[in-house]
N, C-alpha and C positions, 0 to 999 in steps of 0.2 A: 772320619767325618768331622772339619769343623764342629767348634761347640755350637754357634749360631743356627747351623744346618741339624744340629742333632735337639735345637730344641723347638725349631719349627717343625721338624719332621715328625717328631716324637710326643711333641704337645702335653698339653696340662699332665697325661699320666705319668712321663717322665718329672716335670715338674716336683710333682707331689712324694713323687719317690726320694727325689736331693733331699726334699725338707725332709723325710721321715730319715735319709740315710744321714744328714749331718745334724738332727736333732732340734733342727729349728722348728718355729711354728709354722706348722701349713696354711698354706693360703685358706680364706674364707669360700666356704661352698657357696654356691648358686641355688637357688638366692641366698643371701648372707640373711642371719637372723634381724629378723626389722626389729628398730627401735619404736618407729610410729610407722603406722602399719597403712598401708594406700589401699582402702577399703573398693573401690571402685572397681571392676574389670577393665578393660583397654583394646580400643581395637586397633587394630595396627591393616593399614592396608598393602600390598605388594601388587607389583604392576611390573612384567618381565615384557619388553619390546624393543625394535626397532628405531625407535623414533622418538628421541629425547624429550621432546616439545609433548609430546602425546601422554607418554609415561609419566610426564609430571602431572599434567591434567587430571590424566584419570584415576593417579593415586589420589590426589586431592577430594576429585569426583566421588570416588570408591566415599569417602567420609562424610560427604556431605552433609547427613543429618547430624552428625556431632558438630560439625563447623558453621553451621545457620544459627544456630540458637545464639551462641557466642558472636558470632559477626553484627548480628541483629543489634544489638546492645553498642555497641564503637560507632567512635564518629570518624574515625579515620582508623588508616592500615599503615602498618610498618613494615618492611620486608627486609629482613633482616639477612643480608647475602654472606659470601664467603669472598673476600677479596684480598685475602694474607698476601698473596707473593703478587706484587704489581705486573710482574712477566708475564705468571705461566699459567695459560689459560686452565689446566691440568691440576692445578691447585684449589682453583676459584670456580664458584657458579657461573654458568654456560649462562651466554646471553638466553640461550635456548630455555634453558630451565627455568629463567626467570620469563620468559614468553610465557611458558608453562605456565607459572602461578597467576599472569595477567590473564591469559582464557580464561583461567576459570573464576576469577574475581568480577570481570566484566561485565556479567551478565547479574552479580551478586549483590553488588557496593556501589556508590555512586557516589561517596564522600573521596575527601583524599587519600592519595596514596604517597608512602615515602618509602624510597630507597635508600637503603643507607649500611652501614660499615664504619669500622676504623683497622686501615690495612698495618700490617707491620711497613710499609712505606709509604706513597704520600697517597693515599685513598682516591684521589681525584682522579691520579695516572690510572689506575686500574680501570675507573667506571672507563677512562678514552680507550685504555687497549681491549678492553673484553666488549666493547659497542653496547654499555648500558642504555648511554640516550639514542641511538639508535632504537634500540628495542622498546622502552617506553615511550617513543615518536610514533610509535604507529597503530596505539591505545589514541584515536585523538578525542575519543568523550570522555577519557579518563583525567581527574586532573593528577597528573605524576610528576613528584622530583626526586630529585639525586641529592644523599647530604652524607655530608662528610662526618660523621661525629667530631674529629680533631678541630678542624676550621669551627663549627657551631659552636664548642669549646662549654656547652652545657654539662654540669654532672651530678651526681646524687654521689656521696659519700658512703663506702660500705668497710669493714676489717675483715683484713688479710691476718696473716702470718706470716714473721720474717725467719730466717734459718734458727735464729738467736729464739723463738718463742714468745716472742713482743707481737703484740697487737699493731698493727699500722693502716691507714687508710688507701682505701683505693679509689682513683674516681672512675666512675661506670658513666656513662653516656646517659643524661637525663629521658632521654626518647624511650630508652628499654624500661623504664617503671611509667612511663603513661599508663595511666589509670583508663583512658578514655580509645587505645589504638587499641587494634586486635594483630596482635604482632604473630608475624608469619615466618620463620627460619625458612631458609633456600639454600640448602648446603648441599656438600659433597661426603663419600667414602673416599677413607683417607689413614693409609696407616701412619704414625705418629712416633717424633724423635726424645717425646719426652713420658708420654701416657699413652702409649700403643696403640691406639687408635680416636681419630678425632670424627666425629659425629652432632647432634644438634646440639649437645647440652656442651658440650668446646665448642662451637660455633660462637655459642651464647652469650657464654662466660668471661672467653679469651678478647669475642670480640667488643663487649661491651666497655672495656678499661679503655680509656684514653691515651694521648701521647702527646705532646708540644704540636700544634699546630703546622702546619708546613712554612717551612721559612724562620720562626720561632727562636732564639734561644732564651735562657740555655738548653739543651737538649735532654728530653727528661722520656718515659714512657714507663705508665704505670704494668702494662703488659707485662715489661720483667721480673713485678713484682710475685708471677708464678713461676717464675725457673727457680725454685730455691730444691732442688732432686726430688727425687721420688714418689717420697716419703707427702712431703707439705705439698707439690704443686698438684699432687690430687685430692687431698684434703680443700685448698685455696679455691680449687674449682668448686670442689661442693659449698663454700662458706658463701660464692658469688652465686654457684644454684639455686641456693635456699632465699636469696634475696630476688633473683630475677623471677623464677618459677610463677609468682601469684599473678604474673603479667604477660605469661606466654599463652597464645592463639595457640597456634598448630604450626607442625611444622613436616616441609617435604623433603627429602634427602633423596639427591640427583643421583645414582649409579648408574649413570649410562657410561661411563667411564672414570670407573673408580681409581686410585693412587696405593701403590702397594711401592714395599722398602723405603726408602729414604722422603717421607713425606714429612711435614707436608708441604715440606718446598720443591723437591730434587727427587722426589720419586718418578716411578712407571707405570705405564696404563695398563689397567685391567677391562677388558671388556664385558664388564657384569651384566650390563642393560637391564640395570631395576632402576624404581622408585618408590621409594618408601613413606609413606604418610600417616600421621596420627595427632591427635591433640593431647597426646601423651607423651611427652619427651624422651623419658626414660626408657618406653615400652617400644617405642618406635627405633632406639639407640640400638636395643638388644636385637632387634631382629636383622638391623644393619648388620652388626658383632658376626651375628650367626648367616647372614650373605657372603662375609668376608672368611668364613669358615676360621674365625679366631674364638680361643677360649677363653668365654666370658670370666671365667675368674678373674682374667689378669688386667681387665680394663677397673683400676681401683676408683673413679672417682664416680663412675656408673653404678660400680657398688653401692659405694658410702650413699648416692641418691635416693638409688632403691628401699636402702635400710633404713630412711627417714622421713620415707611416705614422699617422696616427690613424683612419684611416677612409681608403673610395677617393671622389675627389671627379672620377674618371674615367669618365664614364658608358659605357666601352668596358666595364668591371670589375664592372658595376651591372647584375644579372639582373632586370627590370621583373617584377611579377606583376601584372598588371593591365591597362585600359585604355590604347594607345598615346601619351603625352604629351600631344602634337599634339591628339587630340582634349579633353582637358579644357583645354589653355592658355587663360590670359587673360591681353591685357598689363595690367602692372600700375605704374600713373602713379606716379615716383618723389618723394621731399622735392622741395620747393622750396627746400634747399639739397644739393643733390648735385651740384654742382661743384666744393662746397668737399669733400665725403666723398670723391670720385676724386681728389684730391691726393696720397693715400696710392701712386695709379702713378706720381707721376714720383717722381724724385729729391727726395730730405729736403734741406733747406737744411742746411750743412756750415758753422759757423760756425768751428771749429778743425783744424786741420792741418797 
């Protein structure tokens, strides 16, 4: 068997086993020991159906007394979509799933709403091929736009990590630290070419950096500033977690056609038919992990979240509303390079000391 086929197949046990057979450190257990501890419990909702537009509602609906009290309080909403690959509707939030989130805001909110993204290509193209303004055309008491974070060219300043260990700045889309929006994530399952699977809190993170405007030079995008391997671009995601987090609403993740192997550009369709909702990122992350029948160990920046009080990534601490896991899981076939993404378990190579 392939090594790739023998470590999907064979999972974290195998895993744990290499470390122990070639002496390295094992990966960190589930949950990893908190450093600040997310004293709260988490409900996490699941919705198994037919009907994409529905399953997004009524996961949303499933929470509703945790998402009024917080809504109550904004004066406007942000929906915070998935619009990475301009193409492939397979990558990005379903016009559908964002319908989803407008039912049930509609009858909720009555200030404005924005959509919004910065795609790895020109954001505007995506809203025209995935029929954004279509879909928000037919909200007509809603007042709804579409914004590009790139064009807007707004940002708030936060530190990354360069390969080298240096401090350096990132700019994040000023809209994601509004103090005053009740920001909404509308994503997808998606398994992942650099951190094994992307869920709300990579939605968040990745999609919060900016890039040169369309048209622009010179050509620049802060987004690269997380491809530094394994090690830092899960690290870099929790360093932009801990800044976005105090300004996340809730958020829904679409699995009515999830993305397994080569995502989250080039991957293929899994027909999961969940949705998943929570106003807990983290908690809400882990129960995606465990739809996608992957072993939470190895998603490292989910980790590091959990262990610093952002969310619980403890599914002992995580109230299910819904259908029992087990019966919606599908395993979900990982990168054909995710040996190199589990690098981030052992030990960093230490070249000074």
């Amino acid at each position: 068997m392939r090594r790739r086929g023998f470590l999907q197949v064979a999972g974290g046990t195998a895993l744990l086993s290499s470390y122990r057979m070639t002496g390295q450190q094992a990966p960190p257990p589930v949950p990893a020991a908190p450093i600040r501890e997310y004293r709260p419990r988490s409900t996490v909702s699941l919705v198994h159906g037919e009907d994409r537009r529905k399953n997004v509602h009524d996961a949303l609906l499933a929470i509703d007394q945790q998402i009024r009290p917080l809504l109550s309080r904004k004066k406007r909403v942000l929906i915070k979509v998935n619009a990475v690959n301009v193409k492939n509707q397979l990558s990005c939030t379903h016009a559908d799933g964002l319908r989803g989130v407008l039912d049930y805001l509609a009858p909720r909110f009555k200030g404005p709403v924005t959509v919004a993204d910065s795609s790895q290509g020109v954001t505007s193209v995506a809203f025209e091929n995935f029929q954004y303004a279509k879909a928000i055309g037919e909200y007509k008491s809603m007042p709804i736009d579409l914004v590009d974070f790139d064009a807007e060219g707004k940002f708030v300043s936060a530190p990354l990590v360069t390969r080298d260990l240096h401090l350096t700045p990132v700019r994040l889309a000023a809209r994601m630290l509004d103090p005053d929006a009740f920001i909404l994530c509308c994503t997808c399952l998606k398994a992942h070419d650099v951190v094994v699977a992307t869920l709300s809190v990579k939605n968040m993170a990745v999609g919060a950096p900016l890039k040169n405007p369309p048209g622009a030079t010179p050509r620049w995008s802060d987004k690269r500033l997380y491809h530094v391997g394994p090690h830092l671009a899960n690290y870099n995601i929790l360093l932009t977690a801990q800044v976005l987090q105090p300004y996340w609403g809730a958020t829904v993740i679409d699995g009515f056609e999830g993305m397994e192997g080569n995502g989250p550009m080039a991957g293929t369709p899994v027909p999961s038919r969940v949705a998943i909702a929570s106003t807990d990122f983290i908690a809400a992350d882990r129960v995606g992990v465990e739809c996608m029948g992957l072993d939470p160990n190895w998603v490292g920046y989910l980790q590091y979240c959990g262990q610093v009080g952002l969310g619980n990534y403890d599914l002992a601490k995580i109230d299910l509303a819904g259908p029992p896991i087990e019966t919606v899981r599908r395993k979900y076939a990982l990168h054909k390079d995710v040996e190199r993404q589990l690098q981030w378990l052992a030990p960093a190579k230490v070249t000074e000391g």
